[in-house]
C-alpha positions in Angstrom: 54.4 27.7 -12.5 54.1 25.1 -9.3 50.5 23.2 -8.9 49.9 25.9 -6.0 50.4 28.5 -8.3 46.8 27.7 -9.7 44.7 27.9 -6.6 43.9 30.3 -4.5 41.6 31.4 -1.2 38.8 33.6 -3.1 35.6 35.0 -1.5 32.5 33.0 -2.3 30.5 34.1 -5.4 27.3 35.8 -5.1 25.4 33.4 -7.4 25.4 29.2 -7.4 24.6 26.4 -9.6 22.2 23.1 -9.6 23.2 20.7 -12.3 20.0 18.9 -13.9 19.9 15.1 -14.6 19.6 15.8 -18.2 22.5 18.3 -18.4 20.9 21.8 -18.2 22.5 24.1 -15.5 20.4 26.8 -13.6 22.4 29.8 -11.6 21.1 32.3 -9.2 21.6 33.7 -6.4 23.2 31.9 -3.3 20.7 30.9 -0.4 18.0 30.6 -3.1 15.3 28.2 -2.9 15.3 25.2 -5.0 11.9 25.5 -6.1 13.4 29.1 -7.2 15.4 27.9 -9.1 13.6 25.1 -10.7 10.4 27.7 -11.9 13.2 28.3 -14.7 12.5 24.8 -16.5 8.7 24.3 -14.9 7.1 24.8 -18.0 9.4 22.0 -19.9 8.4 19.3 -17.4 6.0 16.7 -18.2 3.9 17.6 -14.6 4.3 20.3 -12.3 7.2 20.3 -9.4 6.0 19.6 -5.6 9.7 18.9 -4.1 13.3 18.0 -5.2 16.0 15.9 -4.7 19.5 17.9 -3.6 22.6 15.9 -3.9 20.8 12.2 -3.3 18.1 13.2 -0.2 14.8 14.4 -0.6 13.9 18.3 0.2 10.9 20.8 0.0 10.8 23.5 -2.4 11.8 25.7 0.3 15.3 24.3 0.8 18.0 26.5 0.4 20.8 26.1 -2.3 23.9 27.3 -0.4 26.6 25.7 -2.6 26.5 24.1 -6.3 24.2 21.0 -6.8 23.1 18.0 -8.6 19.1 18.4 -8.4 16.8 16.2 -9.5 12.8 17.6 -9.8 10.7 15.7 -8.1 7.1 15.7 -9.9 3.2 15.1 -9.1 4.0 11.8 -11.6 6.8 10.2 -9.3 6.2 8.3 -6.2 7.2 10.7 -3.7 5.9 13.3 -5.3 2.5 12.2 -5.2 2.8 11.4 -1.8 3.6 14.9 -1.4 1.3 16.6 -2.8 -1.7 14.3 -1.5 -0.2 14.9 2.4 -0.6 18.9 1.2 -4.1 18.4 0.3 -4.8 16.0 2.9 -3.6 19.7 5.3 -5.4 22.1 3.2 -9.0 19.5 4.0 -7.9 19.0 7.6 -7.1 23.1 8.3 -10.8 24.0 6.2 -12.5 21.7 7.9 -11.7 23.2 11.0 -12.7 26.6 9.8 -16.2 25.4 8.6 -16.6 22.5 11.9 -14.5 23.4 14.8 -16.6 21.1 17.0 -16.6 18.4 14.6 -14.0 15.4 14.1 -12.9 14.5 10.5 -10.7 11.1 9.8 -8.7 10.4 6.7 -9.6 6.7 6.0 -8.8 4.4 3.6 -7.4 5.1 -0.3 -9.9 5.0 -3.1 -8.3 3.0 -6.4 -9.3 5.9 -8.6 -7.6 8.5 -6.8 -8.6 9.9 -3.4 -9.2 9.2 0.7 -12.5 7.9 2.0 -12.8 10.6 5.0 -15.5 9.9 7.9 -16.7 13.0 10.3 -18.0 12.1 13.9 -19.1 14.2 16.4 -22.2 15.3 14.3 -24.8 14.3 11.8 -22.9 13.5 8.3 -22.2 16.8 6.3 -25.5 17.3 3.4 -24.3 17.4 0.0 -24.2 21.3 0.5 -22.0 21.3 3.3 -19.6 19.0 1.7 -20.0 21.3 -1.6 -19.2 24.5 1.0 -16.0 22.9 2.2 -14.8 22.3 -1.2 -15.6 26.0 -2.1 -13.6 27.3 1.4 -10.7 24.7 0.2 -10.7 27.1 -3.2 -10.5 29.9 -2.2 -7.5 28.8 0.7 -5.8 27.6 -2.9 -6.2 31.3 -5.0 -4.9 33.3 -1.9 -1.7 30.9 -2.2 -0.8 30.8 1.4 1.9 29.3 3.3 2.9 26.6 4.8 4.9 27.6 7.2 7.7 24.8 8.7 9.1 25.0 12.1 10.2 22.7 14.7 9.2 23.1 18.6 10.1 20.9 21.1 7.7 17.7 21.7 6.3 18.4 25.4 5.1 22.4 23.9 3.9 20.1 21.0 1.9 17.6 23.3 0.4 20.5 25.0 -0.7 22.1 21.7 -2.8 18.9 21.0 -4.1 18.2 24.5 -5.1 21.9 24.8 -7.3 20.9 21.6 -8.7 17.7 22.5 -6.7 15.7 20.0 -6.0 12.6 22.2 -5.0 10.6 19.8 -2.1 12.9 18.7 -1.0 13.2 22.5 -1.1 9.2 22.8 1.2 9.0 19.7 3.3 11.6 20.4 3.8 10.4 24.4 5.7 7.4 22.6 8.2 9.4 20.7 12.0 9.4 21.5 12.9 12.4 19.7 12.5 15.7 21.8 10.9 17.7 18.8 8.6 17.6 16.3 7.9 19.4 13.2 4.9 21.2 12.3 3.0 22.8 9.7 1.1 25.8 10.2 -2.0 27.2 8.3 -3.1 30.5 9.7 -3.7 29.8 13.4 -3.3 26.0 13.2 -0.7 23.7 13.0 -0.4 19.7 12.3 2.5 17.9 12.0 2.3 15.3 9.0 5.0 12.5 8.4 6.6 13.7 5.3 7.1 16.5 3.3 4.7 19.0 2.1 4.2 21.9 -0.9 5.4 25.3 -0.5 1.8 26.9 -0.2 -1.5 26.6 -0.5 -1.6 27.7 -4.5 0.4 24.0 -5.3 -3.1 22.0 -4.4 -5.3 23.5 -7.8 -6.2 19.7 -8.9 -8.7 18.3 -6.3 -12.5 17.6 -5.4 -15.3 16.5 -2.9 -17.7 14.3 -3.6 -20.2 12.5 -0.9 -20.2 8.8 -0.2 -21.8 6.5 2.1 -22.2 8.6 5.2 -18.6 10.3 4.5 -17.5 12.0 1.5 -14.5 11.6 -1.0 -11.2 13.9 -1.0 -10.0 13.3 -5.4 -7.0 13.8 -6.5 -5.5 12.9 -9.5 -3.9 9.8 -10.0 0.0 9.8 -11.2 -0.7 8.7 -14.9 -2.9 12.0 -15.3 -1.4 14.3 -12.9 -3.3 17.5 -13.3 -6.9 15.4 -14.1 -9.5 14.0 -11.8 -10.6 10.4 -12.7 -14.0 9.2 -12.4 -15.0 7.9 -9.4 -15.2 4.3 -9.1 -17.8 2.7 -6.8 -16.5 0.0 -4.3 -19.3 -1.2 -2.3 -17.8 -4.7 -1.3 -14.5 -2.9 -0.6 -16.0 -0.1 2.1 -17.6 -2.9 3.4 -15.0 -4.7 4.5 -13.0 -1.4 5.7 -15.9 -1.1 7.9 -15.5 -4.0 9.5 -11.9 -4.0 10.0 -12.8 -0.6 11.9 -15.4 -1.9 14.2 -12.8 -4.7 14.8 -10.0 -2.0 15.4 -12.6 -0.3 17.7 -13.5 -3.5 20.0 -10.1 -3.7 20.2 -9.5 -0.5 22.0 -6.9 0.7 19.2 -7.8 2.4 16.3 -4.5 4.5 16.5 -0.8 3.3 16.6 -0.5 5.5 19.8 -3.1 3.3 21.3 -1.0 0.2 20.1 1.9 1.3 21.7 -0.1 1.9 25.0 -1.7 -1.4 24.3 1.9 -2.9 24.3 3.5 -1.3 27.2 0.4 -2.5 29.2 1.4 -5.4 28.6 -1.5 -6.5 26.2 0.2 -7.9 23.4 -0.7 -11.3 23.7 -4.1 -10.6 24.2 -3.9 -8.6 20.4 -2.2 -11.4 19.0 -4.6 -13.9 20.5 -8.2 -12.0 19.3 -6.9 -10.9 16.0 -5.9 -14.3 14.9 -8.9 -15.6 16.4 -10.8 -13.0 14.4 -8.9 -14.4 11.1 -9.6 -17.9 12.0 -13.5 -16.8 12.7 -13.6 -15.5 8.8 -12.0 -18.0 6.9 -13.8 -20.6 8.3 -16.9 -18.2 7.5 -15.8 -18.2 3.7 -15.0 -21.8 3.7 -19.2 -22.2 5.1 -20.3 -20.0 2.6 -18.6 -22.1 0.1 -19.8 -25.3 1.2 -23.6 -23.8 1.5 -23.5 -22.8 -2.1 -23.5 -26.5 -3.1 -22.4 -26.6 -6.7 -18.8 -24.3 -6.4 -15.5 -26.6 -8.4 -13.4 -23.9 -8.4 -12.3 -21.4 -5.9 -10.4 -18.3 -7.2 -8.0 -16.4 -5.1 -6.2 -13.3 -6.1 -4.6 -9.9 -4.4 -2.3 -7.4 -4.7 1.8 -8.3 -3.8 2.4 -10.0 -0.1 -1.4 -9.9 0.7 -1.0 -13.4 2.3 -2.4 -15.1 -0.6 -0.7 -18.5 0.2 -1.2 -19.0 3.8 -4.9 -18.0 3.3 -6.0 -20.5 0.6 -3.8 -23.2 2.9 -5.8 -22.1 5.8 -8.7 -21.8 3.7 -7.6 -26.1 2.6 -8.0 -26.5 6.0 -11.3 -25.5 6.8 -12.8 -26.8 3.7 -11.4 -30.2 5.0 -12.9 -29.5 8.3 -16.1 -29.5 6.4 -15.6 -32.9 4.2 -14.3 -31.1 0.9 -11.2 -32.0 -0.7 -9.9 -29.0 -2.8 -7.3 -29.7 -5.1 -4.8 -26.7 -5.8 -3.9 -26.3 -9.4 -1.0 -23.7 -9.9 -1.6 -21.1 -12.5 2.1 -20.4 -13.5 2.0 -23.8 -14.3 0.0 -22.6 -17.4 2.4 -19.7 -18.7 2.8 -19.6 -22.3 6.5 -21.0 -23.8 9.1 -17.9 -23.0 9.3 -16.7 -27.1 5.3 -16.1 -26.6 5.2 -14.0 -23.7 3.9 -11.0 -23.9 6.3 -7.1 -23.6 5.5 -4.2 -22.1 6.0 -1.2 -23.0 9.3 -0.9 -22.3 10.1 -4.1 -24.2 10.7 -6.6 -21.2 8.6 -9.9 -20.4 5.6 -9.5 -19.2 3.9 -12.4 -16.8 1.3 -9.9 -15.6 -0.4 -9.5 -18.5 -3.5 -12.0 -19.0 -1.7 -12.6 -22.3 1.0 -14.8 -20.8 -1.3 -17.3 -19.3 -2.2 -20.3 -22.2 -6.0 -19.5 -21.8 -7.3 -21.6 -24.0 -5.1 -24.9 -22.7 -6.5 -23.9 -19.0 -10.0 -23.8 -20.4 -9.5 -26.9 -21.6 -8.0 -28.6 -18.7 -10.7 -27.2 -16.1 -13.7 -28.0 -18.2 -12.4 -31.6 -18.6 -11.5 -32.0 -14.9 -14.8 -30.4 -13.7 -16.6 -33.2 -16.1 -14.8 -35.9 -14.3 -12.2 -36.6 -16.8 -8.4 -37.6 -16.3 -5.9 -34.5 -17.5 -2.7 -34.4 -17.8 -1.2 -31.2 -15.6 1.3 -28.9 -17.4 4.5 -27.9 -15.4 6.7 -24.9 -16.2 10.0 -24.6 -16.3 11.6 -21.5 -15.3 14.9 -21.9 -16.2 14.6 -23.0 -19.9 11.1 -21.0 -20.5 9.4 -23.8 -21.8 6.3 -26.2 -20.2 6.8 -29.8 -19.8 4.5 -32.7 -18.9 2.8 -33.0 -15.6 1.7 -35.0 -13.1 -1.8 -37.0 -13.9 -5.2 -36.3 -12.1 -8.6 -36.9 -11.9 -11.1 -34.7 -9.5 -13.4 -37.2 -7.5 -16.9 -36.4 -7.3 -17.9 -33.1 -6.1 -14.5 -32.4 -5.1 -13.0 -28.4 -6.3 -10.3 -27.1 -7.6 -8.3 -23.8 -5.9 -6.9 -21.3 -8.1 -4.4 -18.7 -6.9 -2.9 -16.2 -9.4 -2.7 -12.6 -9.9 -5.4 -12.8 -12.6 -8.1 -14.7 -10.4 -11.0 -11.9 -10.5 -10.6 -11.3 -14.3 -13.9 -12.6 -16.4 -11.5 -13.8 -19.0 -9.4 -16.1 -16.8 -12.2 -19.1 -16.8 -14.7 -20.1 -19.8 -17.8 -18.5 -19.4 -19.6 -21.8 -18.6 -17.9 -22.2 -15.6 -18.8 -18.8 -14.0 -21.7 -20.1 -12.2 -20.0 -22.8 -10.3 -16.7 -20.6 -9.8 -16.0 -18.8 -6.0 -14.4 -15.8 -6.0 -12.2 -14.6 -3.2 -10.4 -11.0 -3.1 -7.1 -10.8 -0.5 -5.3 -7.5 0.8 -4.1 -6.3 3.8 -6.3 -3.8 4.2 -5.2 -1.7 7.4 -7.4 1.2 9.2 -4.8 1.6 11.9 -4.0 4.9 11.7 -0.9 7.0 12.8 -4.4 9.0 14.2 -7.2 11.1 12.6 -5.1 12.7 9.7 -2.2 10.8 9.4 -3.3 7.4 7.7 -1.1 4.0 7.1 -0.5 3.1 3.7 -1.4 -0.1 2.9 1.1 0.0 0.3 3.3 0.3 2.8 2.3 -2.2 5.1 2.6 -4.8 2.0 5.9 -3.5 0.8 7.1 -4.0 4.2 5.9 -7.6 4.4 7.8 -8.3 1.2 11.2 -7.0 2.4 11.1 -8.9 5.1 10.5 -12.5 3.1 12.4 -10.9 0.2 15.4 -10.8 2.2 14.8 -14.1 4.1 13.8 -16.5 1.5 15.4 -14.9 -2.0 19.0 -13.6 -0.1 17.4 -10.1 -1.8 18.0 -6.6 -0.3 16.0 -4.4 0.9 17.4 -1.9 -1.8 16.6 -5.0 -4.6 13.2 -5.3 -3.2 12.3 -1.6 -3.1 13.9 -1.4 -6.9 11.4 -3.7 -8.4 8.3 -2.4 -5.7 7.2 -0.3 -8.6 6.8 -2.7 -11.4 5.0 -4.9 -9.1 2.6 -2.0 -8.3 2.4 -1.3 -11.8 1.0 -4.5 -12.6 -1.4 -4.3 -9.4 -3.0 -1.4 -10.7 -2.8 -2.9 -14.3 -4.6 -6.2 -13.5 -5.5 -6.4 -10.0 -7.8 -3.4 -8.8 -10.2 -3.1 -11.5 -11.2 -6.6 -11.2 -11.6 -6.5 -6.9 -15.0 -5.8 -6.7 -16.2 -8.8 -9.2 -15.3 -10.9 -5.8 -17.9 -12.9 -3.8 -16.5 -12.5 -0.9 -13.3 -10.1 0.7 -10.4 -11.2 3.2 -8.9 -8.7 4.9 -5.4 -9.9 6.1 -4.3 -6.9 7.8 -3.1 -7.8 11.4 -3.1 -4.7 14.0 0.0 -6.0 15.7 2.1 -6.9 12.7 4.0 -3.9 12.1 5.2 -3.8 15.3 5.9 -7.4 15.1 8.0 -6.6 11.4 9.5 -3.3 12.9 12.9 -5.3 14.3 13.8 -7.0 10.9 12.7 -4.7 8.3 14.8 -1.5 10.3 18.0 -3.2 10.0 17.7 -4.0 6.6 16.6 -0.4 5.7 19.4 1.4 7.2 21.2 -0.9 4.8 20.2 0.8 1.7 23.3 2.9 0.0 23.0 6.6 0.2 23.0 8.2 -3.7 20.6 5.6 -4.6 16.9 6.4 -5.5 16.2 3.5 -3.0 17.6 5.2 -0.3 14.8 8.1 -0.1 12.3 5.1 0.1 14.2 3.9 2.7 14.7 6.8 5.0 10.6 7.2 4.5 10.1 3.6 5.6 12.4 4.1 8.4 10.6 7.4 9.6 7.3 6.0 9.5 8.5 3.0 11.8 9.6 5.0 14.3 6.3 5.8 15.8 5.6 2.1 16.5 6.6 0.8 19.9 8.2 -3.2 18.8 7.0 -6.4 19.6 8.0 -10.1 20.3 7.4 -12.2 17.1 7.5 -15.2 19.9 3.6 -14.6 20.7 2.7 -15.2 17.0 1.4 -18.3 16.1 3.2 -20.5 13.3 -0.1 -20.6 11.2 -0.3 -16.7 11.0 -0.5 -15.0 7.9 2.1 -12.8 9.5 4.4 -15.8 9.7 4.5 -16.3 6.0 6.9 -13.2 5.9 8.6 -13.6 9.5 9.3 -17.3 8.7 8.7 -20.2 10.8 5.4 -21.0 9.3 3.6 -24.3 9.7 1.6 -24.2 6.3 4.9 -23.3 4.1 5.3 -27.2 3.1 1.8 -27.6 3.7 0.4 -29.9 1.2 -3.6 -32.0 1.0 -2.4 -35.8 1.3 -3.9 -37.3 -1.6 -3.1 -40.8 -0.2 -5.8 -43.2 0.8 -8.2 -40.7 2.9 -11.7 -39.7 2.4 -10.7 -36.9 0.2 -8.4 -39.3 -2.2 -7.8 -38.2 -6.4 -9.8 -41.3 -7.9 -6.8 -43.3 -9.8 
């Protein structure tokens, strides 16, 4: 018998297979969808199934399964599944809304640390506590009759005229800019949205949610990933919304609170008039924090912390700045200078390092040394070496009089980083890029995103790293954000926002290239493809407008403040020998 003799042209079988990462095989019939297929081992998954990935890309549950494939469930604990599911529900409020307030506007603002979206309504007076109670009642019932979503793609001008038709101008200004002819919407009933990502099958996927009021708006909950079918208590933020707030009025002086009405902002030709007003607006509020420092009299240290690629370093240089500007020479001490010897550190729980936890910091050697050097006394400075894992000797100081010390380290808000004694005299300072610019009412920008964007920008300019290494370790980093960051961000005295409203726009021609770089197969590569979907709506601009001491620069490159350091030569601000 030849090779040949073993093959032969057969009809296709009625039924398929999907191959499981952990070796079970499902088989029904052909055309199927995967979430079809995937009810078979629902019940064995740690937390229910929202989408699923076919053959190395991302899909809905409604995808059909033509031909045998490797499938991966995606969950309401993974990344994208989260995102999924919170875009569904972020529908379901949007589509009830407009059932219970047709004449009414509702925004999805900013993200809530314990699980949920700040949402504002204009148009009208706030909703009463038994309004927002109704809505949540209507969004019920839409979940126990289990509706669809239904998917379909129409071209972009029937699109545009759906929204105009409506009043949503700040769809049509976003959608003007768009190069593809079509657009994909969702449809609820007798409405349709278009949201930029995927979404649950129906209606009966969205059981874990809630409404609660707060501060003029009210709350969407949903359940963080660690818990994924449980509501967590709501935290308060008071400092936080604040600051949102103002980034808002900021957006709205501006003209463009919507990336539509950046992209017309930019074809106008108005984008060095943004450039020029938001950096003045930066300048404006660091030298503000640098006044409020210098007015409380008796502050020696200054403590800066912030989630990943906040800006962290070019704000306390800029901050330097203005604080000389005022006559006060701060002194920055490095906290990884005071990591414990390597054998000490700290695992997590998966057994690796860990320099996030407060554990890894020698507290009771950096208690010492900032006690002693707020007293006036001569300390010897540790320095940390990397490479062997082990801290050596340092350089020698001694503060002068009423000069301060600047602190900048993930663990900066923490009561346990300083002794208790110095509490009084310490200045707390909480950085993140906090954007409000909005795709438009209901689509919201991460800020997540905008920070992970940042970083594979520098990543790949200053570490040789790619985009695919940088998106690989993006949740660990988040991990330890969430770990020892948030909790501690309202415990600040004061709150920097270093969002910019240009900068994505500005990042948008270094970070694409680098995306499309990613390997397909990898679990990178959905990040990726998501990252490179959501830059598509924003117009690019010039980086040449942006001035070298931007925070922006400190990811772009060509910043003045990167070898920045306070001469401590003979000058008024001098280290006493």
């Amino acid at each position: 018998m030849t090779v040949s003799d073993s093959f032969s042209l057969v009809s296709p079988r009625p039924s398929v297979e999907i191959h499981l990462p952990d070796g079970r095989v499902i088989a029904g019939p052909r055309g199927s969808r995967v979430g079809d297929f995937l009810q078979v081992v629902a019940a064995s998954l740690p937390a229910p199934v929202v989408a699923a990935i076919v053959n190395g890309d991302l899909h809905e549950l409604t995808f059909p399964i033509n031909m045998d494939a490797r499938v991966q469930p995606v969950l309401m604990s993974d990344s994208d599944g989260a995102l999924i599911y919170r875009r569904s529900l972020t529908f379901l409020l949007e589509m009830a809304f407009a059932d219970l307030f047709p004449k009414a506007k509702l925004t999805i603002d900013h993200s809530v640390s314990s699980g949920g979206y700040y949402c504002q309504v204009s148009g009208r007076q706030p909703l009463t506590e038994e309004e927002i109670a109704s809505l949540q009642t209507h969004m019920q019932r839409l979940v126990e009759a289990d509706l669809p979503f239904e998917r379909q793609e129409i071209p972009l001008q029937e699109a545009i005229e759906y929204f105009r038709a409506r009043g949503y101008d700040d769809k049509v200004h976003l959608l003007t800019h768009r190069r593809k002819d079509y657009l994909t919407l969702y449809r609820l009933g007798e409405r349709m949205d278009y949201h930029h990502g995927y979404m649950v099958p129906s209606t009966g996927y969205l059981r874990w949610f809630g409404l609660h009021p707060t501060n003029g708006g009210f709350t969407l909950r949903f359940p963080r990933r660690r818990n994924p079918t449980e509501l967590e208590p709501l935290d308060q933020y008071p400092k936080l919304l604040a600051m949102f707030r103002q980034y808002g009025d900021l957006l709205k002086r501006l003209g463009i609170d919507t990336v539509g009405a950046l992209n017309d902002a930019i074809l106008a030709g108005r984008s060095q008039e943004i450039v020029l007003v938001s950096e003045a607006l930066h300048e404006q509020q660091i030298a503000s924090i640098a006044r409020q420092i210098a007015e409380r009299g008796n502050v020696r240290l200054v403590l800066i912390a912030g989630p990943s690629s906040s800006g962290k370093t070019t704000f306390s240089r800029r901050l330097a700045v203005q604080l000389l500007a005022l006559g006060i020479s701060p002194f920055p001490l490095e906290l990884d200078n005071y990591f414990v010897n390597r054998d000490a550190t700290p695992r997590d729980e998966n057994g690796n390092l860990n320099f996030e936890a407060l554990e890894a910091i020698d507290l009771p050697l950096l208690a010492d040394h900032l006690q002693r050097l707020v007293a006036g006394d001569e300390v010897q400075l540790p320095r940390y070496n990397f490479k062997t894992g082990l801290r050596e000797a340092g350089e020698k100081i001694r503060l002068k009089r009423g000069q301060m010390l600047i602190l900048e380290g993930i663990h900066g808000l923490n009561p346990g980083l300083i002794p208790a004694a110095l509490s009084s005299q310490s200045f707390r300072i909480y950085v993140s890029a906090l954007t409000q610019l909005n795709l438009d009412r209901h689509n919201r920008v991460s800020t997540t995103d905008t920070r992970l964007v940042r970083r594979i920008v520098r990543d790949a300019r200053e570490r040789g790293y790619t985009a695919q290494q940088t998106i690989s370790r993006w949740e660990s980093v988040r991990h330890g954000e969430k770990n020892y960051i948030f909790p501690y961000q309202e415990n600040a005295d004061v709150m920097f926002n270093s969002a910019l409203v240009y900068e994505l726009a500005a990042l948008k021609p270094l970070v694409e290239p680098l995306l499309r770089q990613v390997p397909h197969g990898t679990p990178e590569y959905i990040e990726a493809k998501r990252l490179l979907a959501f830059l598509e709506w924003f117009l690019p601009m010039g980086a040449e407008l942006i001035p070298d001491n931007s925070i922006v620069r400190e990811f772009l490159g060509g910043s003045v403040l990167k070898e920045f350091k306070i001469w401590q030569g003979r000058s008024p601000w001098a280290l006493e020998k």
